[in-house]
N, C-alpha and C positions, 0 to 999 in steps of 0.2 A: 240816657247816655251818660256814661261817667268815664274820666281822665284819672289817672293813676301818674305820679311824677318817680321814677322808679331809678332816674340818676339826673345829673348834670339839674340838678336842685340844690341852689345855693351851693355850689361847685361848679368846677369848670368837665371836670369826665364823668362818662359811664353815663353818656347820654342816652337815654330810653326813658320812653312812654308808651305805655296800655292804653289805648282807646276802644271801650268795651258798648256796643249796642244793645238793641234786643236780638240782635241775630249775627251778632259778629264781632271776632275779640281783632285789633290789630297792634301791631307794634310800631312806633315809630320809633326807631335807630336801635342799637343793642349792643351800646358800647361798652368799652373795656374801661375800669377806672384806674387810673395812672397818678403815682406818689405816694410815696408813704408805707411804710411797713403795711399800715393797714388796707392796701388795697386790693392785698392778692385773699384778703377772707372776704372782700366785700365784693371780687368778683366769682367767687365757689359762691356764695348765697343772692345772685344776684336776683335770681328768679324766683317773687314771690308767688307764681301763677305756675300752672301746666302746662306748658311749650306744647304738647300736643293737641293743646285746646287752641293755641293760636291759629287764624286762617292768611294771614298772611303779614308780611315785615313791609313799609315803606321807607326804604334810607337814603337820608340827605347827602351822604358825600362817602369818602374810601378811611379818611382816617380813623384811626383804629379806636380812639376814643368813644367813635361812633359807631365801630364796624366790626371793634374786636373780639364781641362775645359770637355770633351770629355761628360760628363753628359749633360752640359750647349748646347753645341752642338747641341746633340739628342733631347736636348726639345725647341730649335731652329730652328728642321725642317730635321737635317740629317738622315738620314735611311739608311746609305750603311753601309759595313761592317768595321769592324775596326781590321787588322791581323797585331798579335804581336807572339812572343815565345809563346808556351803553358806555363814557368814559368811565365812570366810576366803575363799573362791573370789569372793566378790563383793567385798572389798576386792584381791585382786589380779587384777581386770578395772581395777581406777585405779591403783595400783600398783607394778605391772613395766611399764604405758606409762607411766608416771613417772618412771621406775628409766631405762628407757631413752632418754626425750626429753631429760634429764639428762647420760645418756653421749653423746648427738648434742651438741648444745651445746657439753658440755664439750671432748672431739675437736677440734671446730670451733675452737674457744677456742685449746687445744694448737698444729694445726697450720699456724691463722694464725702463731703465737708464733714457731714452727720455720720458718716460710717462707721466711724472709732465709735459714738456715742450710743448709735442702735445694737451693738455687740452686747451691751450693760446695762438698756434698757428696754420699753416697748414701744420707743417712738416706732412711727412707721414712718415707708419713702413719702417722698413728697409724688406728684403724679403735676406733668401738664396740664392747662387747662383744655386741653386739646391739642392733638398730636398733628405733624405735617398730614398724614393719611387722610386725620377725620377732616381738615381745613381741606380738600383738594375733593374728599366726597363731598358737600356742603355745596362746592363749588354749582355743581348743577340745580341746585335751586336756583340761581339768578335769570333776572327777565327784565330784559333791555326796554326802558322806557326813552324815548327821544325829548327831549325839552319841549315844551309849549303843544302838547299832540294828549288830547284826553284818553283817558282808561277809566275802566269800567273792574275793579279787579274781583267786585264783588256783588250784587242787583243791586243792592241799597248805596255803593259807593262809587263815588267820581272822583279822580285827581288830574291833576295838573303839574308837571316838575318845571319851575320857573328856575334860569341862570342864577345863583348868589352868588357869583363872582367871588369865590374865597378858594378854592382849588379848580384843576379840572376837575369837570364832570360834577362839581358841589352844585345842589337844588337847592328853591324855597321850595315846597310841598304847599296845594292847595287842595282841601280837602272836603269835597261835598256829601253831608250823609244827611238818606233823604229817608224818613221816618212816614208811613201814612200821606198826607198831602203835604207835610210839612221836610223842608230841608234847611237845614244848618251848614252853613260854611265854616271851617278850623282852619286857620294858616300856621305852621310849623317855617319858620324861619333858617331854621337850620343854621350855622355858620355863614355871616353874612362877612362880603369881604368888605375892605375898603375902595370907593371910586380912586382912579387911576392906580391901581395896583401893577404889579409886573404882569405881565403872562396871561392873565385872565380879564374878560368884560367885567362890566361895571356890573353890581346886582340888578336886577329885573325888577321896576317898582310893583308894588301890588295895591290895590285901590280900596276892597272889602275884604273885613272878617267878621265873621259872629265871634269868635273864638281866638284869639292870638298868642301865638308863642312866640317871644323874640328872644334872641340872645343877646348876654352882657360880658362879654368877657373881658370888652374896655369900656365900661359903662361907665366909670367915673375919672375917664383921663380923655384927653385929646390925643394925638400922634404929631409927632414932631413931622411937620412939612417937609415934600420930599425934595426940596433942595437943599435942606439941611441936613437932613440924613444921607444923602450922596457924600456931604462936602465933610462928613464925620464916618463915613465907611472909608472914603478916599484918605482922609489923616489918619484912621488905623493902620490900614493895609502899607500906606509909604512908610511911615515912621516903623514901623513893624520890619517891615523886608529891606528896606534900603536903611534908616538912622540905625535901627538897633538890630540890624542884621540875624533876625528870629524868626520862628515858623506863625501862623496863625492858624488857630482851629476854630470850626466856625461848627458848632451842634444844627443841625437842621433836619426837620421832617425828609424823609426821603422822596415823601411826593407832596409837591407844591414848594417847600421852602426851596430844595436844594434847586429844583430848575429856575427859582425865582432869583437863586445867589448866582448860576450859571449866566444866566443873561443880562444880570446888571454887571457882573465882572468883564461881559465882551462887552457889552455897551460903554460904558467906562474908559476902557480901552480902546477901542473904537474914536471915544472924544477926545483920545492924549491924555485922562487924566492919569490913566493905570500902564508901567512900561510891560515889559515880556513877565506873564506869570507861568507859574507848574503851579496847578489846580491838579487835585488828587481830590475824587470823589470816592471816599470810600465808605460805599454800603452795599451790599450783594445784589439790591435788586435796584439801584438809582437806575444802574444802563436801562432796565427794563421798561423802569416808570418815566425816564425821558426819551425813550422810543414811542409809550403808548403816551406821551405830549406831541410829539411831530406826529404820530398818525391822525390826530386829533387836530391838526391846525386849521380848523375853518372854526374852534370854539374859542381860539386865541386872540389876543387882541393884536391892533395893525404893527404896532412896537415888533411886537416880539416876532412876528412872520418878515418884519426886515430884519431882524438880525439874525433869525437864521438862515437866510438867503445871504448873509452876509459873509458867514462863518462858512458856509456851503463855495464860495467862490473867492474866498479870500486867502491868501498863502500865511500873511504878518495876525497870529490871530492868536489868542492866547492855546498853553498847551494842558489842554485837559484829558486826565488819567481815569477812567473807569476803574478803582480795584475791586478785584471782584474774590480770587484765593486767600486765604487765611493766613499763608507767607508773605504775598504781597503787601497784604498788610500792619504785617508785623514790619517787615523791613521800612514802611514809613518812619516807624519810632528811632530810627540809625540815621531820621536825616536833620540837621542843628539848624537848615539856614532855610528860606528863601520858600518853603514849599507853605501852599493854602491848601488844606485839610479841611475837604467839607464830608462830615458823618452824622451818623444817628448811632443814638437816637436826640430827637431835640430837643428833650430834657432833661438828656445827660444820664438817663436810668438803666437804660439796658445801651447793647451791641458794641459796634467797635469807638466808641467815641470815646469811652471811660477809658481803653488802652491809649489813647490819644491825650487824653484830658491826663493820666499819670506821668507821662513820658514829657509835657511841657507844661504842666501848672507851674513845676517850681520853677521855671526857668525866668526871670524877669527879663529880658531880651523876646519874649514871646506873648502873643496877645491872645485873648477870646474874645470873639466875639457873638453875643447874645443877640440874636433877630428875630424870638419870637416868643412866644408867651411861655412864662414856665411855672407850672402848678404847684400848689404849696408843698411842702415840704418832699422833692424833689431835686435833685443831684444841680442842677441848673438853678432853682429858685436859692439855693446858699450861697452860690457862688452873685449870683446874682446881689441878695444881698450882703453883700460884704464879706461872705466868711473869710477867715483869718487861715484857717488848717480844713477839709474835707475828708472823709474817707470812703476811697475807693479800692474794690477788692478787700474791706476790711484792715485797710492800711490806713496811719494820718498822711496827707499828702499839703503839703503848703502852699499857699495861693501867692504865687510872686510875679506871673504873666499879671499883666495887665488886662481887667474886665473890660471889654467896651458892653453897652446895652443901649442896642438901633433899635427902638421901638418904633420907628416909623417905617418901618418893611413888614411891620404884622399882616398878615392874611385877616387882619380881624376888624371891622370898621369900629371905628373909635366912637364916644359918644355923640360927637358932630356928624358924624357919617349913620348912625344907629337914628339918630333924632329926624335928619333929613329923610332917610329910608320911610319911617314912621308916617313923616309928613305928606306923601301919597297918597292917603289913606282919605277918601271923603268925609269919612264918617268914622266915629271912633269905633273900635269896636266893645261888643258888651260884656266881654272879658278880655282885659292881657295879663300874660303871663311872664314875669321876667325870671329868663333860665339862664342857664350853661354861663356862670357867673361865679365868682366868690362871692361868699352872702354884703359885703362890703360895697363891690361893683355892683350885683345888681340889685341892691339899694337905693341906691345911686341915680342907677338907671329910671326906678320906676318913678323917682319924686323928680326926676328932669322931664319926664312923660307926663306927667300930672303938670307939674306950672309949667311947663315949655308949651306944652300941644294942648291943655288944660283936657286931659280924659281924664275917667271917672272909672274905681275898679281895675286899678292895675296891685297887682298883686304879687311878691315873692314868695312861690311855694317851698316849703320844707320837702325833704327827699320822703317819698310815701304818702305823700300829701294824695288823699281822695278827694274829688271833685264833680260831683252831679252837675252836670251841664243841662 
């Protein structure tokens, strides 16, 4: 049995891994990698393997980092099934045709740009990584596995999808491959969230592995306590709307971050801290992704099922805007005062947030605010740190809004919450793997694991990295 580390190795995207038997090749996650010029060659070459040799995908959650290639895949030759949560499978029916109507567009965008230039040369168009059509055929490969209910998807294999409380519908993957008399157990981690998070349970402890893959993606920081990050969202958002009478634009995943900024901005309000807001959620598919949250409310935590029973009978309540047309959109950029702009993407790289992010960086009466992890060199990590000027649409654009960065509302458990998780574990296991990391963090991570919990064999793979298990 050998592991292949094929992304989110010493990086944070472009999470997959090949796990190859004597009688069976599997995939676990098949994401998109995100930042960076370099990322759109390194997802066209992502597949060192023959997709049509694969027998089946196991995916930990909907984000695209993890779920964005899985189209790409399918029109490369794969046909086996692909079983995730029933929430996760119903967030990526809005999703990867999101992911993809995005790549059309943007193409589009591209190869008008380059049109002068392909008249006088032999460049050629650029092409999607996959078009809305192929993402919506792709679709019926998905096979609804329910949390904590075993599968069989293969003779030799057994899993188990455990809550990681980091989105809905996100799993820990437990993984039994049973060889002759002998079986191995492999845990895949997946995005683990943080304990008391918004909107979602706490992760699902896990007790054994032969094999361990955890994530690092705050492997070497803590998260600022959440009464601190309340009373540092709350001084943004007043001094913002009410001192310096500005808009605020808040970059956020479309599923998980933005329902997780909807329900602290009623709760908030709800306590008197927050007066009358205009919430403008603008991403084409948020309505969809916080529709398929309330269908989903027996996976939510007790918090969030009062408030929106709250929101459901209450008149005095904040006013939140779905935009959803391309005009509607546009006309956000005509408003100077009072309006909170939550969009994607949450890195700041693609969709409507960069027309957002042009229309009020230079305005200093107006703030961003940062609530989630943003990958190296990526539209969000400059602003992030420090930048002075950005450019968006190929234009300089000047940073005079004020950056806030709430790191304490990460969907991502910190190293104290990564360490605790860990510490379930009876027994160490005889490999871990520290992943879905910058090689910094999960560093970090692996020598907090060794003297914190004193295991033995914990290791940061490089991206390609072979491994005989």
């Amino acid at each position: 049995m050998q592991l292949t580390f094929l992304g989110a190795a010493g990086e944070v995207t472009g999470s997959c891994y090949l796990l190859e038997t004597a009688d069976t090749r599997i995939l676990i996650d098949c994401g998109m990698f995100q930042g960076g010029r370099e990322a759109d060659g390194k997802n066209r070459t992502a597949f060192n393997f023959d997709p049509e040799t694969i027998d089946f995908v196991l995916l930990t959650h909907a984000h695209i980092d993890h779920s964005g290639l899985l189209p790409r895949l399918s029109v490369w030759g794969f046909r086996g099934p692909v079983y995730a949560t029933s929430a996760t499978n119903d967030l990526l029916h809005v999703m990867l045709k999101d992911s993809a109507h995005i790549q059309e567009k943007e193409t589009e965008w591209r190869n008008k740009k380059r049109g002068a230039q392909r008249k006088h040369s032999s460049l050629q168009e650029y092409a999607p990584l996959y078009t809305v059509a192929q993402a919506e055929n792709f679709l019926r490969q998905l096979k609804n596995v329910e949390y904590d209910t075993e599968i069989s998807p293969h003779a030799s294999v057994r899993c188990v999808f455990r809550d990681a409380g980091h989105i809905l519908g996100s799993a820990i993957i437990e993984l039994w491959i049973s060889s002759g008399t002998k079986t191995r157990k492999i845990v895949f981690s997946g995005d683990l969230g943080q304990p008391g998070h918004p909107i979602v349970r706490d992760p699902a402890p896990i007790h054994h592995a032969d094999i361990l893959l955890v994530e690092s993606t705050y492997g070497n920081r803590l998260h600022r306590n959440m009464s601190d990050t309340l009373d540092e969202l709350v001084y943004a958002i007043n001094n913002t709307l009410i001192d310096k009478g500005g808009n605020i634009i808040i970059p956020a995943f479309t599923v998980g971050r933005t329902q997780d900024m909807l329900f602290l901005l009623i709760d908030l309000h709800r306590a008197g801290r927050l007066g009358e807001m205009d919430i403008y959620v603008d991403s084409p598919m948020a309505l969809a992704a916080t529709d398929i949250t309330t269908k989903h409310i027996a996976l939510l935590d007790k918090e969030t099922q009062e408030a929106m029973q709250w929101m459901d009978t209450n008149d005095k309540k904040p006013r939140i805007h779905f935009v959803q047309d391309v005009e509607e959109s546009m006309r956000l950029n005509t408003i100077k005062h009072g309006a909170i702009i939550i969009s994607a993407s949450g890195m700041c790289d693609a969709g409507r947030i960069k027309h957002h992010l042009k229309y009020n960086l230079s305005r200093p009466e107006c703030s961003i605010i940062i609530t989630g992890f943003q990958a190296a060199r990526t539209l969000g990590r400059r602003l992030v740190d420090g930048a002075k000027i950005v450019k968006i649409f190929g234009q300089d654009t000047p940073v005079r809004a004020d950056i806030y960065t709430i790191g304490g509302l990460s969907a991502h458990a910190d190293q104290k919450a990564l360490l605790n998780w860990l510490s379930h574990f009876k027994s160490a296991p005889e490999k871990t793997f520290v992943v879905h990391g910058e090689l910094s963090n999960a560093n970090s991570m692996a020598t907090a694991i060794q003297e914190k919990l004193h295991w033995q064999n914990v290791a940061v793979p490089e991206q390609k990295t072979v491994v005989v298990l």
